[in-house]
C-alpha positions, 0 to 999 in steps of 0.5 A, spaced: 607 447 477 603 443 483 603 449 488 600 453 482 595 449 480 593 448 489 593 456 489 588 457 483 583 452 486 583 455 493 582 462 490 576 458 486 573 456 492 574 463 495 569 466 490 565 461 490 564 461 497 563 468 497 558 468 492 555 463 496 555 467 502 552 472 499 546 469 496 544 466 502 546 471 508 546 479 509 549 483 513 546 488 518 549 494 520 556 499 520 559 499 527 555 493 530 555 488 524 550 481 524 549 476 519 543 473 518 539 469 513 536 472 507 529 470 507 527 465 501 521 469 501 519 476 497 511 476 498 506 475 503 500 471 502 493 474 506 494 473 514 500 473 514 508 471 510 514 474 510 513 482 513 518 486 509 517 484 503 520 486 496 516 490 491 515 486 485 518 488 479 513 492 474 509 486 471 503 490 466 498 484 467 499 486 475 497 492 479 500 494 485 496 498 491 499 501 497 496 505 503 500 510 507 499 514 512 504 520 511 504 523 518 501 530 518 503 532 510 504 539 510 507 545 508 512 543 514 514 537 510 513 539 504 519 544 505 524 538 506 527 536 500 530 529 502 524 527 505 520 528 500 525 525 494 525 519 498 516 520 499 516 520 491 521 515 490 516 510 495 509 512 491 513 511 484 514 504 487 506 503 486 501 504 481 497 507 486 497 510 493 491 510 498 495 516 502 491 518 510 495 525 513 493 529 508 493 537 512 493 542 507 491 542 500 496 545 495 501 539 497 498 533 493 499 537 486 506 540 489 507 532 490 504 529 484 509 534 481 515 532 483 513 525 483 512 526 475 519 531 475 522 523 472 518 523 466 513 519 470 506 519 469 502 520 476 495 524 477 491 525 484 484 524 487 483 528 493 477 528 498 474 534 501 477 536 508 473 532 514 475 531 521 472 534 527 477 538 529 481 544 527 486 539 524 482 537 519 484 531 513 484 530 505 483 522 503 488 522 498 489 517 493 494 517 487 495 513 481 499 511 476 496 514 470 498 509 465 496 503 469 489 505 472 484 510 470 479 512 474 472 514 475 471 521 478 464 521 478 464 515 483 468 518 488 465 520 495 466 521 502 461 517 506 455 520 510 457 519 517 449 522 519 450 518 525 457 521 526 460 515 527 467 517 525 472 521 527 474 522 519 468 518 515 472 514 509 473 515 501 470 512 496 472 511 489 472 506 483 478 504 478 479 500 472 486 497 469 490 500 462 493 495 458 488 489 458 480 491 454 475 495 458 471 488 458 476 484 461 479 489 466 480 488 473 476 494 476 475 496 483 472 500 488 477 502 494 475 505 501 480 508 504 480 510 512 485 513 517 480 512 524 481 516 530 486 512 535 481 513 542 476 511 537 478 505 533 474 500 537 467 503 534 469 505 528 471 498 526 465 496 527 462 502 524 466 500 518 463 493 516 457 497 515 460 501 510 464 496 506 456 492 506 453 499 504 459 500 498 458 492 496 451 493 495 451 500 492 447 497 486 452 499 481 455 491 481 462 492 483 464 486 487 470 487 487 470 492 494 478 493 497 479 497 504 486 500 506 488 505 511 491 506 518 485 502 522 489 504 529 488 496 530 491 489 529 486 483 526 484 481 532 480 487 534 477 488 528 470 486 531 465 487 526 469 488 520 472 482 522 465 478 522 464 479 515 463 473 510 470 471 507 473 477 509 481 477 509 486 481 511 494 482 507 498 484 514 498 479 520 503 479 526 507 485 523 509 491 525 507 497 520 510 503 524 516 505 523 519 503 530 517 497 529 513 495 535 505 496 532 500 493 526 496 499 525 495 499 517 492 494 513 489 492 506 481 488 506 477 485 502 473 479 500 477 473 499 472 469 495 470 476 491 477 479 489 481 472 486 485 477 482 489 478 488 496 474 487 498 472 494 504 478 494 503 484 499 507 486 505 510 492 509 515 496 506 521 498 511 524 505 509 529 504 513 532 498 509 531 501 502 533 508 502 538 506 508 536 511 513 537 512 521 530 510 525 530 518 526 531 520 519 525 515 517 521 518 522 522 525 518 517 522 512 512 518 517 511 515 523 508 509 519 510 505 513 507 503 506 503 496 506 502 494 499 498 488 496 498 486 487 492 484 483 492 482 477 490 487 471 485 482 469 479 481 471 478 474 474 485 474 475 485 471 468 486 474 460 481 473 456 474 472 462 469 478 461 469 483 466 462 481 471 460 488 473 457 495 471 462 499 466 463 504 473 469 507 469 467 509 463 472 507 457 477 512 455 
């Protein structure tokens, strides 16, 4: 009887330190397993935090905003259906994608299509052509209907006359579903791949469009950069002297080997207190479980993201301080 009452007592210590393990470690690789501890974090705050965050569950008071370059999204990758599942699963991830690499021009409805094939409800504002080069891109954002609607009057590329940009950046406002039209969270997005050998000069040139949109004359406080800059904070240059500017990503890689920051969400601080102090970079290769090569197939980058709140101050019942740019449906 003693023995039985020893040999339950081990096995309730052996679930419970399983359970225990688990909780508090994780267990990497097949061939070559390492155990390492399970970060007590799932979001990041500006300037820094915890890299490769979770997504946070759907929540209808927030709205969660990506950026992604889809390296060369065209006919090629189009044509591979495990890639584009896995790209689909990734923006149905969010309420709304700001997408850079976009080659051709029938791909976004094919994509929102398949996007939508789960019973989702998902729409697209694409820019026109721009580069100065045969291999030309469309800005791209798509959002979630249901959670976002958006002012497609408002919607325009800037006039680069000086010629300062490789691709000159797009622009569009938004506004929040769910709370009333007064007290919303709307805002405006810029959205920006800058071109490599140039992304010294195009920074620069960027802080004079984020003033240009911010003091546009519609009232629109609430101004949010994101794209592929090609460059880490520290060479930000003038965008980075703008009042109050911050930044979602600090100090972790954004593309897929692992080894640059490229990608990054800005805005200013003092401005856009709706956002919630979770963002981060999300790793494909962790969530759809995928080889380093089967990654590089949907793109050389992966997707930064940041959470606002749907509310407009960051709170139920404030008043929206702004123009009515989207007009109420």
């Amino acid at each position: 009887m003693r023995r039985r009452h020893v040999s339950v007592a081990l096995l309730t210590a052996l679930i419970y330190g399983g359970y225990w393990f688990l909780q508090h470690f994780q267990l990497n690789g097949l061939d070559k397993v390492s155990v390492k501890p399970r970060s007590q974090a799932t979001t990041t705050t500006a300037h820094g935090g915890d890299s490769y965050a979770s997504v946070p569950a759907t929540n209808a008071d927030t709205i969660r905003m990506a950026s992604f370059n889809i390296q060369v999204f065209g006919h090629t990758k189009v044509n591979k259906p495990e890639v584009m599942q896995v790209l689909a699963e990734i923006v149905r991830k969010f309420d709304l994608v700001a997408i850079q690499e976009v080659r051709t021009d029938d791909v976004v409805p094919r994509f929102v299509e398949l996007i939508n094939s789960t019973g989702r409800h998902y729409d697209s504002l694409v820019g026109p052509r721009v580069g100065r080069t045969n291999d030309k891109e469309l800005y791209t954002f798509i959002f979630d209907t249901q959670s976002l609607e958006v002012d497609r009057s408002s919607a325009y590329t800037i006039d680069d006359r000086d010629n300062l940009f490789q691709r000159p950046p797009m622009v569009a406002s938004f506004r929040a579903r769910g709370p009333p039209p007064e007290q919303a969270f709307t805002f405006t997005l810029i959205d920006i791949h800058t071109e490599p050998a140039e992304a010294e000069s195009e920074l620069n040139a960027l802080a004079q469009v984020y003033r240009a949109v911010r003091n546009d004359g519609h009232g629109e406080d609430d101004i949010i950069l994101m794209g592929d800059l090609n460059a880490d904070e520290k060479k930000f240059g003038l965008l980075k002297q703008i009042p109050n500017i911050s930044w979602v990503i600090s100090g972790v890689p954004t593309n897929t080997r692992g080894t640059k920051t490229y990608d990054n969400i800005i805005f200013d601080r003092t401005a856009t207190v709706e956002f919630t102090g979770h963002a981060g970079v999300f790793d494909v290769m962790r969530e759809f479980n995928l080889t380093l090569n089967q990654a590089l197939e949907v793109s050389d980058h992966f997707p930064i993201w940041a959470e606002f709140s749907a509310y407009e101050g960051g709170a139920r019942g404030r008043l929206a301080e702004k123009s009515q740019a989207v007009p109420a449906r």
